[in-house]
Backbone bond lengths (Angstrom), bond angles and torsions (degrees), N, CA, C in turn:
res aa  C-N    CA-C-N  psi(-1)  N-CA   C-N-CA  omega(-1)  CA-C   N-CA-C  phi
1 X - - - 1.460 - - 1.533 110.25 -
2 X 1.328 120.38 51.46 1.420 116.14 -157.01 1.796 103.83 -95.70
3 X 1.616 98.98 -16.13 1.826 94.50 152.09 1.349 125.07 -77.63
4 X 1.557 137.09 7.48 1.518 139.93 147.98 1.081 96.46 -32.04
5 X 1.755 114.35 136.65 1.546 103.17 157.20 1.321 92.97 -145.07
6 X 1.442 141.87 7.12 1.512 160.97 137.27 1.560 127.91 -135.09
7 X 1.227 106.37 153.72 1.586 113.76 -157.44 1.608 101.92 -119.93
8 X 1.211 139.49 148.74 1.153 137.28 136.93 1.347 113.39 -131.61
9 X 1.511 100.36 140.27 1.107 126.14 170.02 1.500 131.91 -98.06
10 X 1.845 135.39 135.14 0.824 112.34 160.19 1.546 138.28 -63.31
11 X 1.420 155.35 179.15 1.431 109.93 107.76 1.043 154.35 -152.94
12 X 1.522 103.18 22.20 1.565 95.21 156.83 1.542 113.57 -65.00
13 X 1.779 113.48 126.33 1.051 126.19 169.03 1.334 109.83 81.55
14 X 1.223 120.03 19.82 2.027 123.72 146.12 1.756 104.44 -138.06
15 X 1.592 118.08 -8.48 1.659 104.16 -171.93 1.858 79.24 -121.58
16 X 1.661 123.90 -43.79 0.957 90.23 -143.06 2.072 91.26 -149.75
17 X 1.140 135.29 131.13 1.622 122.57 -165.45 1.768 79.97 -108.76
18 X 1.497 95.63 149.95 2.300 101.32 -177.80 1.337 95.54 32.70
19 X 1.384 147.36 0.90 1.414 100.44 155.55 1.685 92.06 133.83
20 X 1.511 110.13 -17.12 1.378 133.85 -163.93 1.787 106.96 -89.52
21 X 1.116 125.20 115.12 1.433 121.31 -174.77 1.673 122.97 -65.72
22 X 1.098 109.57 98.29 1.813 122.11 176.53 1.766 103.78 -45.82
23 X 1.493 106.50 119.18 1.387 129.27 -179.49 1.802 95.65 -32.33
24 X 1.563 104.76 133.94 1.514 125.53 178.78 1.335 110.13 58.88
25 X 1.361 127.61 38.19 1.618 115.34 -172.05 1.894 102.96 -106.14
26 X 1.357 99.69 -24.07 1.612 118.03 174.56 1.389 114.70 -84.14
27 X 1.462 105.87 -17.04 1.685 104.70 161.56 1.206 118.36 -97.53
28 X 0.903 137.63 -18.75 1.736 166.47 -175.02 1.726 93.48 -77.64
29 X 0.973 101.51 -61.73 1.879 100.10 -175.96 1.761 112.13 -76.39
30 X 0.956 106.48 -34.45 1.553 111.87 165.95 1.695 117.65 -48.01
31 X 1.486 87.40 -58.30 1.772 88.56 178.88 1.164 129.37 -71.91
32 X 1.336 111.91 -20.37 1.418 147.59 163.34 1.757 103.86 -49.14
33 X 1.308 110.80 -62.88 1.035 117.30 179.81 1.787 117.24 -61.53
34 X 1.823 114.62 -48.73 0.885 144.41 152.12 2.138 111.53 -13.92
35 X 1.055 105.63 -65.38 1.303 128.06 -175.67 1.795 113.92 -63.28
36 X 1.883 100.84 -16.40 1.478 90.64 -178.95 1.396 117.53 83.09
37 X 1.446 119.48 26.42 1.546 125.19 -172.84 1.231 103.89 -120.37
38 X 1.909 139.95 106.38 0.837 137.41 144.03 1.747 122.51 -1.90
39 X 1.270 115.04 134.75 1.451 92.14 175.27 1.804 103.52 -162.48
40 X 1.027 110.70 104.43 1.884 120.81 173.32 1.569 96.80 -74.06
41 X 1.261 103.28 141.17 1.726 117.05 163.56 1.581 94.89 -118.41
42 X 1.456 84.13 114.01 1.782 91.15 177.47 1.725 114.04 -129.19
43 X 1.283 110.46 142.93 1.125 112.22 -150.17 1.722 97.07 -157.57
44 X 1.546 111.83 145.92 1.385 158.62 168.48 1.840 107.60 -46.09
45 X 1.282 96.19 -58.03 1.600 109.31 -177.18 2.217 117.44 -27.13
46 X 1.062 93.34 120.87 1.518 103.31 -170.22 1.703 104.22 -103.29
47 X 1.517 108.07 -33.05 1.577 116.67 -174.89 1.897 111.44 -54.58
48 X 1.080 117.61 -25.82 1.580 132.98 -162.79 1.137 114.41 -133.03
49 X 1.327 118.78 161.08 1.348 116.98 174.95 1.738 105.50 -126.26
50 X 1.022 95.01 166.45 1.505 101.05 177.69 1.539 135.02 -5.10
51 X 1.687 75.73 -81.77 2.256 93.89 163.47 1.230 132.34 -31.02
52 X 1.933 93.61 -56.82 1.356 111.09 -175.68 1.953 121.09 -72.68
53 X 1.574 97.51 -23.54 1.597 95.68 167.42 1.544 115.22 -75.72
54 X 1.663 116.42 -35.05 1.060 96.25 -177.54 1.683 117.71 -88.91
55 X 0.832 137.15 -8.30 1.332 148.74 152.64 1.686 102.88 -39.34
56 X 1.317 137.55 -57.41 1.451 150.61 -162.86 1.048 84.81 -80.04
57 X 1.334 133.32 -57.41 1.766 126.48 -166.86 1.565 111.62 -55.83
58 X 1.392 109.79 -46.53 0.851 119.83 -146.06 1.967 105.22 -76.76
59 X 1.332 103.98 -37.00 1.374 124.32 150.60 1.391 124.04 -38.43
60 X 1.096 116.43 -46.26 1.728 127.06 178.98 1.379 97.85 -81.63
61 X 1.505 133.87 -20.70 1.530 130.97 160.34 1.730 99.95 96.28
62 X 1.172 106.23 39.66 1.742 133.31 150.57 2.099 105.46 -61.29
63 X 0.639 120.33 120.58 1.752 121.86 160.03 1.583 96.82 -73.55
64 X 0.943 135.75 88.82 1.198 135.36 173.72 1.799 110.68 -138.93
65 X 1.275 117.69 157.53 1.890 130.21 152.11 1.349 102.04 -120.63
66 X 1.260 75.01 166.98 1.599 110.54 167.76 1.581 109.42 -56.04
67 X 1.278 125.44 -57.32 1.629 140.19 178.43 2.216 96.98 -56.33
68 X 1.022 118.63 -40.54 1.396 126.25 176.11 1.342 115.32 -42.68
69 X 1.681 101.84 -49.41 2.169 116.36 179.04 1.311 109.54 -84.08
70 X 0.961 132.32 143.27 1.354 153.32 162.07 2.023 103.69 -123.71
71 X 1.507 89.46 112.16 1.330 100.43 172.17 1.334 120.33 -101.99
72 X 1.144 128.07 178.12 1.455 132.49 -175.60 1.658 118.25 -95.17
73 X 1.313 116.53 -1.39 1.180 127.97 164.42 1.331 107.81 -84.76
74 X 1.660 111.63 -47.79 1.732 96.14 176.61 1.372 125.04 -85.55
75 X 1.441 104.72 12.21 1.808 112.68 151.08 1.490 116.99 -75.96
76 X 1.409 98.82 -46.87 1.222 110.10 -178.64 2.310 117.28 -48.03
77 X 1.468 83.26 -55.56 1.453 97.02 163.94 1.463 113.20 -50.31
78 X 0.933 103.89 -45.17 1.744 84.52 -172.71 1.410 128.63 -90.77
79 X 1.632 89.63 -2.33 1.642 107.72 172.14 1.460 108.71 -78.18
80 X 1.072 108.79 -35.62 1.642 115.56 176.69 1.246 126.15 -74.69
81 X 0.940 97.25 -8.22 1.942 115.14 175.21 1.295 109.06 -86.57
82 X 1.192 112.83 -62.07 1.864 120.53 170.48 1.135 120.55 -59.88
83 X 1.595 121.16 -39.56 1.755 115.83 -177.17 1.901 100.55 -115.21
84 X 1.300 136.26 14.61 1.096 139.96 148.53 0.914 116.14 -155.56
85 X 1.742 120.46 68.05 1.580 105.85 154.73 1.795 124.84 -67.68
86 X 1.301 78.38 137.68 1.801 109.57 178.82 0.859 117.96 98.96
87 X 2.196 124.87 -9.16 1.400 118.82 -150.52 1.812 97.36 -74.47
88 X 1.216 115.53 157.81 1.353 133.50 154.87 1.820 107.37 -64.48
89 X 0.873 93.68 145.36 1.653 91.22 160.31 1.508 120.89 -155.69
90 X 1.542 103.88 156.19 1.468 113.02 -158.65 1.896 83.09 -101.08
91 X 1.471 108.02 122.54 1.800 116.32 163.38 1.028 108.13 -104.09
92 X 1.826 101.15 133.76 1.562 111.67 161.92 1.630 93.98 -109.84
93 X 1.543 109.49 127.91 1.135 95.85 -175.00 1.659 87.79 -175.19
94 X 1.512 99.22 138.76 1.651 124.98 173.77 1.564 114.61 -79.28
95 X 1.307 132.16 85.83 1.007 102.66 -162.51 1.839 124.58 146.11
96 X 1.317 145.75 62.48 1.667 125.71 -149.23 1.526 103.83 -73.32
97 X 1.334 101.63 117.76 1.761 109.75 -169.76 1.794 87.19 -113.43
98 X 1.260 111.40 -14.96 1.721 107.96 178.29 2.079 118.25 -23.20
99 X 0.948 104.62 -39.99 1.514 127.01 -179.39 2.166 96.06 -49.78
100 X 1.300 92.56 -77.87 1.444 95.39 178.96 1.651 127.30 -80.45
101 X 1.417 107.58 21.17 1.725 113.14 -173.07 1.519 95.47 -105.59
102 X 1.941 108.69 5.89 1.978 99.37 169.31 0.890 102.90 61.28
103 X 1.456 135.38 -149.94 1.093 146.81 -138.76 1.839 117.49 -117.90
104 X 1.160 106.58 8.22 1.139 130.37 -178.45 1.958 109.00 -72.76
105 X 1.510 98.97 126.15 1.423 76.69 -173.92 1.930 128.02 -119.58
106 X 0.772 86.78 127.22 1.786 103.82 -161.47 1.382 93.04 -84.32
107 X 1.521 89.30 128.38 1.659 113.26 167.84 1.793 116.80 -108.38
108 X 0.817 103.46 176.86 1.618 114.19 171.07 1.864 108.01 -114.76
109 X 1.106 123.03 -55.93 1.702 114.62 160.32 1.930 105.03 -114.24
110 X 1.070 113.73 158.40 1.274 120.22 -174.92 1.319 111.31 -162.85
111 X 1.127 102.91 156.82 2.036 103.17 165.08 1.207 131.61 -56.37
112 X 1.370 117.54 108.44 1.716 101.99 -163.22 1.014 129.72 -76.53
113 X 1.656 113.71 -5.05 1.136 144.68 179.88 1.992 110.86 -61.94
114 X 1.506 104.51 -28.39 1.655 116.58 -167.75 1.119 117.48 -137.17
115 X 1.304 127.00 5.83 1.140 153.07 159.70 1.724 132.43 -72.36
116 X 1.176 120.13 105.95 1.702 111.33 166.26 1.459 103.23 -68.84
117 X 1.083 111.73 159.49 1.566 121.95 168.50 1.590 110.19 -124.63
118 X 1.324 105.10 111.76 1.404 112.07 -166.15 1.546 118.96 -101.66
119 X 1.271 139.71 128.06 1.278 146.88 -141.29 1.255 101.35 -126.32
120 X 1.355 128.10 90.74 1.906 153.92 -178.84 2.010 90.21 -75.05
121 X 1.515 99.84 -158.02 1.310 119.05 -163.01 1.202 95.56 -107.98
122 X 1.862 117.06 139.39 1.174 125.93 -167.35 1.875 111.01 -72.44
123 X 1.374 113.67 174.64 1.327 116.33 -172.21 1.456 103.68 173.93
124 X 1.390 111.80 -176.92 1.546 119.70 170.06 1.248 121.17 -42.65
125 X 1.810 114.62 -27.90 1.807 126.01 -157.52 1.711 84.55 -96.36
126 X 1.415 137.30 4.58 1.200 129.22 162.70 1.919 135.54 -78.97
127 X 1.425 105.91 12.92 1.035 109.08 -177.12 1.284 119.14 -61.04
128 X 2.024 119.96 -163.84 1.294 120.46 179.87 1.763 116.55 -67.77
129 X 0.950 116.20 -63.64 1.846 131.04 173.73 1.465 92.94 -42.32
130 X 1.503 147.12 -14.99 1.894 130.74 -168.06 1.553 73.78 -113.90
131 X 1.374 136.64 -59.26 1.324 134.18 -163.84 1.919 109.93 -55.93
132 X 1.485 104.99 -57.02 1.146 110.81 -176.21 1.900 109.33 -61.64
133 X 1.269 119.71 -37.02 1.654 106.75 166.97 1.268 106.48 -65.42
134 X 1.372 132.75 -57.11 1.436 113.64 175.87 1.175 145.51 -7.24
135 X 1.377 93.68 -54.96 1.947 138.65 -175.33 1.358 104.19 -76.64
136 X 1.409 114.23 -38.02 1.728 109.42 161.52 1.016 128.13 -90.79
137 X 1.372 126.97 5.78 1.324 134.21 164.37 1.218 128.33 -101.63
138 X 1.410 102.49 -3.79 1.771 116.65 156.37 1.650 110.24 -82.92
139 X 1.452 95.11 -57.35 1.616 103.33 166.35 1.595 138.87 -13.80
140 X 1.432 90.78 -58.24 1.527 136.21 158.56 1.498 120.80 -60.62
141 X 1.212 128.39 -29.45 1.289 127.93 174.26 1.218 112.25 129.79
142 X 1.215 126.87 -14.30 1.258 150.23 -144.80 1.699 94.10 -77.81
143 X 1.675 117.47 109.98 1.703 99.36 176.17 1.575 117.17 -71.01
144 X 1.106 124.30 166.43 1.556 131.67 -156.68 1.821 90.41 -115.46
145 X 1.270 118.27 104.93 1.447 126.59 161.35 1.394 127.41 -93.52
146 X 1.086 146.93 106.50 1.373 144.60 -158.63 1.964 105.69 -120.33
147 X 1.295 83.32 110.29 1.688 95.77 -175.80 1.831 109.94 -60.25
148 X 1.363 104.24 -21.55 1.366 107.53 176.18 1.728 112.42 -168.00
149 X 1.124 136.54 179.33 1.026 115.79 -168.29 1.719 105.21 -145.75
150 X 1.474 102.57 15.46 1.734 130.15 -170.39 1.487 91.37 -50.19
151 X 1.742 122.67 116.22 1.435 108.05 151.99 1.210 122.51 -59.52
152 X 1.306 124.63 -40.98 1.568 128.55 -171.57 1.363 105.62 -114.91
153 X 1.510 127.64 -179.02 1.231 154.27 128.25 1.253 132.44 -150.85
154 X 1.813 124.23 143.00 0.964 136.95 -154.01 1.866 130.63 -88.41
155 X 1.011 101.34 98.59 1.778 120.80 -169.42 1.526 107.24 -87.57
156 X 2.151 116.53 147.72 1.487 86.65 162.27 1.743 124.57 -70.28
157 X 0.823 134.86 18.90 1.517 116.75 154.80 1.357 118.59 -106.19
158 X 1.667 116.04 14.16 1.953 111.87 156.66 1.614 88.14 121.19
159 X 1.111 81.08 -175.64 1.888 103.22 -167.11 1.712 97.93 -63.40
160 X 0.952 129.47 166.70 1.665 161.94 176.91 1.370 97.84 -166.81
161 X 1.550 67.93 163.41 1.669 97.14 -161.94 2.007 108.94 -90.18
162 X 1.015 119.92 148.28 1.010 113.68 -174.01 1.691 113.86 -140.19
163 X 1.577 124.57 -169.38 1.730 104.88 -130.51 1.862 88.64 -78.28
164 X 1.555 118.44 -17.43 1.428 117.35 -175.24 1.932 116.38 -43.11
165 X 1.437 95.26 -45.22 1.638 94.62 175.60 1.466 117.57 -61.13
166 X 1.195 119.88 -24.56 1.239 118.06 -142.06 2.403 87.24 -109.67
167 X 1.158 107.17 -36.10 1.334 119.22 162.19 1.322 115.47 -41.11
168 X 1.818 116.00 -76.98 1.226 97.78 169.77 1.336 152.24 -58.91
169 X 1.803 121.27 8.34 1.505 150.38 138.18 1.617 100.82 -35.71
170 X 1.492 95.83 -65.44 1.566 102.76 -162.73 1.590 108.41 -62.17
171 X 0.971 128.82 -49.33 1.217 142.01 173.83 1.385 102.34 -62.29
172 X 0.915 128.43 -97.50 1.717 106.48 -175.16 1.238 123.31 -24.47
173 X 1.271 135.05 -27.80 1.613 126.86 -134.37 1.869 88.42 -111.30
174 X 1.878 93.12 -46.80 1.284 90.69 176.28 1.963 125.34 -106.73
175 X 1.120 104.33 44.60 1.619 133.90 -175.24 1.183 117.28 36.82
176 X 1.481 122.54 29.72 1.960 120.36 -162.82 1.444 77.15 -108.35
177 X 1.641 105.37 174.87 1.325 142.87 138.14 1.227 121.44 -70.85
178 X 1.035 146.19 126.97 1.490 141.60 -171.90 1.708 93.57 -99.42
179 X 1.694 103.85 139.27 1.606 114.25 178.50 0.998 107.24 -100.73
180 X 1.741 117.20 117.20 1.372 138.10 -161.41 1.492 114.85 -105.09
181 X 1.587 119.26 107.78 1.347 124.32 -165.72 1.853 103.83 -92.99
182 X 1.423 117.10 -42.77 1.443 120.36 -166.04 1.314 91.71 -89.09
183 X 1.529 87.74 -178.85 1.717 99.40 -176.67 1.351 105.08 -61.55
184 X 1.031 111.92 136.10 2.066 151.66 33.60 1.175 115.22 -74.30
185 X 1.518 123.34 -24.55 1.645 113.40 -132.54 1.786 97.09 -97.37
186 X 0.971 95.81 163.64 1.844 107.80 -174.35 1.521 100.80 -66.66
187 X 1.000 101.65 -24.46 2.177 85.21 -165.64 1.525 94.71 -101.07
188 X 1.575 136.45 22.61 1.272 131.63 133.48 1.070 137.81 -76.73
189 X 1.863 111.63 -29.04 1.282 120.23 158.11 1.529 116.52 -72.84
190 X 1.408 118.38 -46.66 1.387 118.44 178.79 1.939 112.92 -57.17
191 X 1.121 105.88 -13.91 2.012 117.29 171.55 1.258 91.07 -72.23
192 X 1.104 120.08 -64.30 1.463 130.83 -150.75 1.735 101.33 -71.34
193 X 1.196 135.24 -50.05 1.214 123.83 -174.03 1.855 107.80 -84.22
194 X 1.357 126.02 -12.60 1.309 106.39 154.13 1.615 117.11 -90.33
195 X 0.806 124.62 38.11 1.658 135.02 165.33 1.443 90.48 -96.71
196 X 1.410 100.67 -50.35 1.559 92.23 -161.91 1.723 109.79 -108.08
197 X 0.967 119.87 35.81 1.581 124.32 156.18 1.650 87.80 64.81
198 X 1.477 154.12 52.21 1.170 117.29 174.47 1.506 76.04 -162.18
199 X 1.969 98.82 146.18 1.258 120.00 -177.54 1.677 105.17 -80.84
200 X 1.201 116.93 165.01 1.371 130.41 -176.47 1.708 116.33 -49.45
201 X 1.799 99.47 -31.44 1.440 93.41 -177.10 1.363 117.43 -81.92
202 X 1.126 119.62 -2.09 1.304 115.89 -137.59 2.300 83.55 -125.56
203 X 0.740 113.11 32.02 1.696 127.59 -179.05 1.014 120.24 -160.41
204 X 1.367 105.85 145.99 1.689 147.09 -162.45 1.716 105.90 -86.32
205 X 0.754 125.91 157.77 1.469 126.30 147.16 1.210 115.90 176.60
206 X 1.742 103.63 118.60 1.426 147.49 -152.59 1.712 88.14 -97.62
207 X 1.644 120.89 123.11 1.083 121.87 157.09 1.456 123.81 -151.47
208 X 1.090 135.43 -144.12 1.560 114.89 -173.88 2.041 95.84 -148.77
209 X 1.294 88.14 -6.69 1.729 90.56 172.74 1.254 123.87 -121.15
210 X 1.460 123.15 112.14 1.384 138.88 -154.18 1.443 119.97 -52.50
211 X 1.852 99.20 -32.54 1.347 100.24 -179.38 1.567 118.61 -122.77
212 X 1.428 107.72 -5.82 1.691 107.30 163.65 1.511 117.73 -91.89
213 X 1.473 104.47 -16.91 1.575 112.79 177.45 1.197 124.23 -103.54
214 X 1.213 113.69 -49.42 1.797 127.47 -161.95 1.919 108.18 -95.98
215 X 1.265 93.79 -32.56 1.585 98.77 -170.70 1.561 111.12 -86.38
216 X 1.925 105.69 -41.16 1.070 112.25 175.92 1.732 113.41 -74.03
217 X 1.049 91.13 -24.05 1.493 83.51 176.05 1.357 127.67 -78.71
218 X 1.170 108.08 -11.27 1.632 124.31 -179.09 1.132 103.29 -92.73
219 X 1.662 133.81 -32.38 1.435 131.45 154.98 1.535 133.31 -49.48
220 X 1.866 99.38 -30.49 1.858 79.17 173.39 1.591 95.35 -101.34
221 X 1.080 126.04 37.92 1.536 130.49 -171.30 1.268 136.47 84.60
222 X 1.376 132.40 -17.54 1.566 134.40 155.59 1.147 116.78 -28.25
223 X 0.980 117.21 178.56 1.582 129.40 -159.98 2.043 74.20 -123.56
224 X 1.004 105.06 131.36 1.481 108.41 164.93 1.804 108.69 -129.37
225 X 1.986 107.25 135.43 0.927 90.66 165.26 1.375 116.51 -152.49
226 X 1.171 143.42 119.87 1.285 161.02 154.56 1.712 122.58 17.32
227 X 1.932 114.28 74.36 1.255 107.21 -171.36 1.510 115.17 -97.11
228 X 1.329 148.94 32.39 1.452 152.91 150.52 1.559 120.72 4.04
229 X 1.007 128.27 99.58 1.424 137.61 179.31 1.387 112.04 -28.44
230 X 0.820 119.72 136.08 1.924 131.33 -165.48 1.686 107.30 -29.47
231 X 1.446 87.86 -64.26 1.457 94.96 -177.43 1.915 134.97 -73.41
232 X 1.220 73.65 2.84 1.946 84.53 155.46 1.143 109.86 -125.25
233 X 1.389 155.40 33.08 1.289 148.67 175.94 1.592 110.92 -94.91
Protein backbone atom coordinates (compact mmCIF):
# COMPACT_ATOMS: atom_id res chain seq x y z
CA UNK A 1 0.00 0.00 0.00
CA UNK A 2 2.90 2.29 -0.54
CA UNK A 3 0.36 4.84 -2.38
CA UNK A 4 -1.35 5.40 1.34
CA UNK A 5 -0.62 8.78 2.06
CA UNK A 6 -3.55 9.07 4.91
CA UNK A 7 -5.40 6.63 6.98
CA UNK A 8 -8.69 6.71 8.66
CA UNK A 9 -9.78 4.83 11.11
CA UNK A 10 -13.00 3.85 12.62
CA UNK A 11 -13.55 3.14 16.21
CA UNK A 12 -15.99 1.88 17.78
CA UNK A 13 -15.47 -1.74 16.91
CA UNK A 14 -11.83 -1.69 15.10
CA UNK A 15 -9.81 0.62 18.01
CA UNK A 16 -12.07 0.11 20.76
CA UNK A 17 -15.73 -2.25 21.82
CA UNK A 18 -17.76 0.14 25.10
CA UNK A 19 -14.98 2.18 25.00
CA UNK A 20 -12.48 -0.74 26.01
CA UNK A 21 -9.32 -1.08 23.67
CA UNK A 22 -9.42 -4.39 21.30
CA UNK A 23 -6.01 -6.39 21.83
CA UNK A 24 -3.04 -4.60 19.54
CA UNK A 25 -5.12 -1.58 18.50
CA UNK A 26 -2.69 0.87 20.69
CA UNK A 27 0.19 -0.72 18.99
CA UNK A 28 -1.32 -0.68 15.62
CA UNK A 29 -1.96 3.15 15.97
CA UNK A 30 1.42 3.89 17.31
CA UNK A 31 3.12 2.46 14.32
CA UNK A 32 0.68 3.93 12.32
CA UNK A 33 1.64 7.03 13.66
CA UNK A 34 5.35 5.84 13.63
CA UNK A 35 5.31 5.50 9.72
CA UNK A 36 4.43 9.30 9.18
CA UNK A 37 0.77 8.70 7.97
CA UNK A 38 -1.75 11.31 8.70
CA UNK A 39 -4.59 9.66 10.33
CA UNK A 40 -8.43 11.00 11.42
CA UNK A 41 -10.43 8.52 13.62
CA UNK A 42 -13.78 9.20 12.48
CA UNK A 43 -16.68 7.89 13.84
CA UNK A 44 -20.72 7.62 14.02
CA UNK A 45 -20.83 7.97 17.90
CA UNK A 46 -23.64 10.58 19.01
CA UNK A 47 -23.25 9.73 22.99
CA UNK A 48 -19.83 12.04 23.23
CA UNK A 49 -18.32 14.63 21.81
CA UNK A 50 -15.03 15.09 20.63
CA UNK A 51 -13.06 15.96 23.98
CA UNK A 52 -14.68 13.37 25.74
CA UNK A 53 -13.57 10.50 23.14
CA UNK A 54 -10.31 11.69 23.05
CA UNK A 55 -9.76 12.03 26.66
CA UNK A 56 -11.01 7.99 27.01
CA UNK A 57 -8.61 7.18 24.20
CA UNK A 58 -6.16 8.78 25.42
CA UNK A 59 -6.39 6.89 28.84
CA UNK A 60 -6.31 3.46 27.19
CA UNK A 61 -2.80 4.97 25.82
CA UNK A 62 -4.09 5.82 22.10
CA UNK A 63 -1.58 8.88 20.80
CA UNK A 64 -4.49 10.60 19.83
CA UNK A 65 -6.38 14.61 20.22
CA UNK A 66 -9.27 15.88 20.16
CA UNK A 67 -8.38 17.77 16.56
CA UNK A 68 -7.40 13.82 15.39
CA UNK A 69 -11.63 12.74 15.69
CA UNK A 70 -13.95 14.01 13.51
CA UNK A 71 -17.41 13.11 14.63
CA UNK A 72 -20.61 13.07 12.92
CA UNK A 73 -22.20 15.71 14.90
CA UNK A 74 -19.52 18.13 13.82
CA UNK A 75 -20.45 17.20 10.23
CA UNK A 76 -23.66 17.48 11.10
CA UNK A 77 -22.93 21.14 12.40
CA UNK A 78 -21.57 22.28 9.57
CA UNK A 79 -24.14 20.87 7.40
CA UNK A 80 -26.59 22.91 9.16
CA UNK A 81 -24.86 26.00 8.75
CA UNK A 82 -24.70 25.80 4.92
CA UNK A 83 -28.20 24.25 4.18
CA UNK A 84 -29.95 25.90 7.39
CA UNK A 85 -28.44 28.76 8.65
CA UNK A 86 -30.14 29.97 11.81
CA UNK A 87 -32.60 27.01 11.82
CA UNK A 88 -33.47 25.91 15.44
CA UNK A 89 -33.61 22.35 15.71
CA UNK A 90 -35.60 19.79 17.53
CA UNK A 91 -32.75 16.61 18.70
CA UNK A 92 -33.62 13.19 19.22
CA UNK A 93 -30.59 12.03 20.41
CA UNK A 94 -28.88 9.55 23.11
CA UNK A 95 -26.31 11.31 24.29
CA UNK A 96 -25.28 15.60 24.88
CA UNK A 97 -23.30 16.14 21.62
CA UNK A 98 -24.51 20.04 22.08
CA UNK A 99 -20.62 20.87 22.59
CA UNK A 100 -19.80 19.80 18.92
CA UNK A 101 -23.26 20.90 17.06
CA UNK A 102 -21.24 24.75 17.05
CA UNK A 103 -23.42 27.12 16.95
CA UNK A 104 -26.43 25.48 15.94
CA UNK A 105 -29.21 25.85 18.25
CA UNK A 106 -31.06 22.96 19.83
CA UNK A 107 -34.27 23.22 21.47
CA UNK A 108 -36.32 20.82 23.45
CA UNK A 109 -40.01 22.11 21.98
CA UNK A 110 -39.90 24.47 19.02
CA UNK A 111 -41.93 25.56 16.05
CA UNK A 112 -42.34 22.83 13.81
CA UNK A 113 -43.09 24.94 11.27
CA UNK A 114 -38.93 26.26 11.23
CA UNK A 115 -37.39 23.70 12.63
CA UNK A 116 -35.18 20.62 11.20
CA UNK A 117 -35.62 17.69 13.29
CA UNK A 118 -32.44 16.03 13.70
CA UNK A 119 -32.06 12.24 14.37
CA UNK A 120 -28.68 11.46 16.83
CA UNK A 121 -27.96 7.74 18.02
CA UNK A 122 -30.63 5.57 19.36
CA UNK A 123 -31.02 4.85 23.25
CA UNK A 124 -33.60 4.79 26.05
CA UNK A 125 -34.69 8.72 24.86
CA UNK A 126 -35.90 6.67 21.64
CA UNK A 127 -39.23 5.62 22.65
CA UNK A 128 -42.93 6.09 21.21
CA UNK A 129 -43.90 9.90 22.64
CA UNK A 130 -39.74 11.12 21.25
CA UNK A 131 -40.55 8.98 18.01
CA UNK A 132 -44.16 10.04 17.65
CA UNK A 133 -43.10 14.08 17.92
CA UNK A 134 -40.56 13.44 15.45
CA UNK A 135 -43.22 12.16 13.04
CA UNK A 136 -45.00 15.47 13.63
CA UNK A 137 -42.34 17.47 12.99
CA UNK A 138 -41.78 16.10 9.63
CA UNK A 139 -45.51 16.27 9.22
CA UNK A 140 -45.22 19.84 9.91
CA UNK A 141 -42.57 20.66 7.51
CA UNK A 142 -39.98 20.07 9.63
CA UNK A 143 -36.84 18.57 7.29
CA UNK A 144 -35.67 15.14 8.67
CA UNK A 145 -31.66 15.24 9.27
CA UNK A 146 -30.13 12.03 10.28
CA UNK A 147 -26.64 12.28 11.86
CA UNK A 148 -26.18 8.67 10.78
CA UNK A 149 -28.26 6.07 9.63
CA UNK A 150 -26.23 2.88 11.48
CA UNK A 151 -28.93 0.12 12.18
CA UNK A 152 -26.76 -1.40 14.76
CA UNK A 153 -23.70 -0.86 16.87
CA UNK A 154 -21.32 -2.99 18.58
CA UNK A 155 -21.19 -3.23 22.62
CA UNK A 156 -19.46 -5.89 24.94
CA UNK A 157 -22.73 -7.66 25.23
CA UNK A 158 -23.27 -7.77 21.05
CA UNK A 159 -24.92 -5.66 18.57
CA UNK A 160 -27.98 -3.20 19.59
CA UNK A 161 -29.92 -1.59 17.71
CA UNK A 162 -29.26 1.82 16.78
CA UNK A 163 -31.20 5.18 15.54
CA UNK A 164 -30.90 3.66 11.59
CA UNK A 165 -33.76 1.03 12.36
CA UNK A 166 -35.83 3.15 13.96
CA UNK A 167 -35.30 6.10 10.96
CA UNK A 168 -36.51 4.05 8.39
CA UNK A 169 -40.14 4.00 10.49
CA UNK A 170 -39.81 7.66 10.21
CA UNK A 171 -39.28 7.80 6.71
CA UNK A 172 -41.74 5.51 5.57
CA UNK A 173 -44.54 6.50 7.78
CA UNK A 174 -43.85 10.10 7.05
CA UNK A 175 -42.79 9.75 3.10
CA UNK A 176 -39.38 12.00 3.15
CA UNK A 177 -35.87 10.97 2.56
CA UNK A 178 -33.98 11.67 5.55
CA UNK A 179 -30.66 14.10 4.87
CA UNK A 180 -27.72 12.10 5.81
CA UNK A 181 -24.62 14.06 7.15
CA UNK A 182 -22.39 11.07 8.96
CA UNK A 183 -21.19 8.14 7.51
CA UNK A 184 -22.37 6.74 4.62
CA UNK A 185 -22.67 9.94 2.92
CA UNK A 186 -19.82 11.41 0.66
CA UNK A 187 -19.46 14.83 2.28
CA UNK A 188 -18.27 12.90 5.55
CA UNK A 189 -15.55 11.42 3.78
CA UNK A 190 -14.88 14.51 1.68
CA UNK A 191 -14.66 16.50 5.67
CA UNK A 192 -12.52 13.99 6.60
CA UNK A 193 -9.93 13.97 3.79
CA UNK A 194 -9.61 17.85 3.79
CA UNK A 195 -8.64 17.73 7.48
CA UNK A 196 -6.18 15.70 6.26
CA UNK A 197 -4.77 17.28 3.04
CA UNK A 198 -5.23 13.99 0.97
CA UNK A 199 -7.35 13.19 -2.11
CA UNK A 200 -9.72 10.20 -2.04
CA UNK A 201 -7.24 7.98 -3.87
CA UNK A 202 -4.61 8.25 -2.02
CA UNK A 203 -6.56 6.80 1.62
CA UNK A 204 -7.31 3.91 3.62
CA UNK A 205 -10.27 3.47 5.62
CA UNK A 206 -10.31 0.81 8.25
CA UNK A 207 -13.88 0.13 9.62
CA UNK A 208 -15.90 -2.63 11.01
CA UNK A 209 -19.22 -1.85 8.99
CA UNK A 210 -19.47 -3.16 5.52
CA UNK A 211 -21.78 -0.66 4.36
CA UNK A 212 -21.31 2.66 6.36
CA UNK A 213 -17.54 2.12 6.29
CA UNK A 214 -16.02 -0.15 3.73
CA UNK A 215 -18.60 0.17 0.90
CA UNK A 216 -19.19 3.80 1.46
CA UNK A 217 -15.91 4.43 1.51
CA UNK A 218 -15.07 2.78 -1.63
CA UNK A 219 -17.91 4.92 -3.17
CA UNK A 220 -16.37 8.34 -2.76
CA UNK A 221 -13.08 6.51 -3.71
CA UNK A 222 -11.02 5.28 -0.65
CA UNK A 223 -9.64 2.24 -0.55
CA UNK A 224 -11.98 0.63 2.12
CA UNK A 225 -11.13 -2.28 4.15
CA UNK A 226 -12.78 -4.58 6.53
CA UNK A 227 -11.42 -4.32 10.36
CA UNK A 228 -13.76 -6.93 12.60
CA UNK A 229 -12.57 -7.68 16.05
CA UNK A 230 -10.32 -10.77 16.21
CA UNK A 231 -12.83 -12.96 17.20
CA UNK A 232 -15.15 -12.65 14.31
CA UNK A 233 -12.72 -12.52 11.51
Amino acid sequence: MASVRAVLIDIDGVLTVSWQPLPGTVEALREIRAAGLPVALVTNTTSRTRASIAGTLVEAGFPVSADDILTAPAVTAAYLAEHCPGARCALLNSGDIREDLGGVEVLDEADTDTVPDVVGGAGPEFGYAALNRAFGYVQRGARLVAIHRNLYWRTEGGLQLDAGAFLVGLEKAARVEAEVTGKPSAAFFASALAGLGAGAGEALMIGDDIESDVLAAQRAGLTGVLGAPLEER
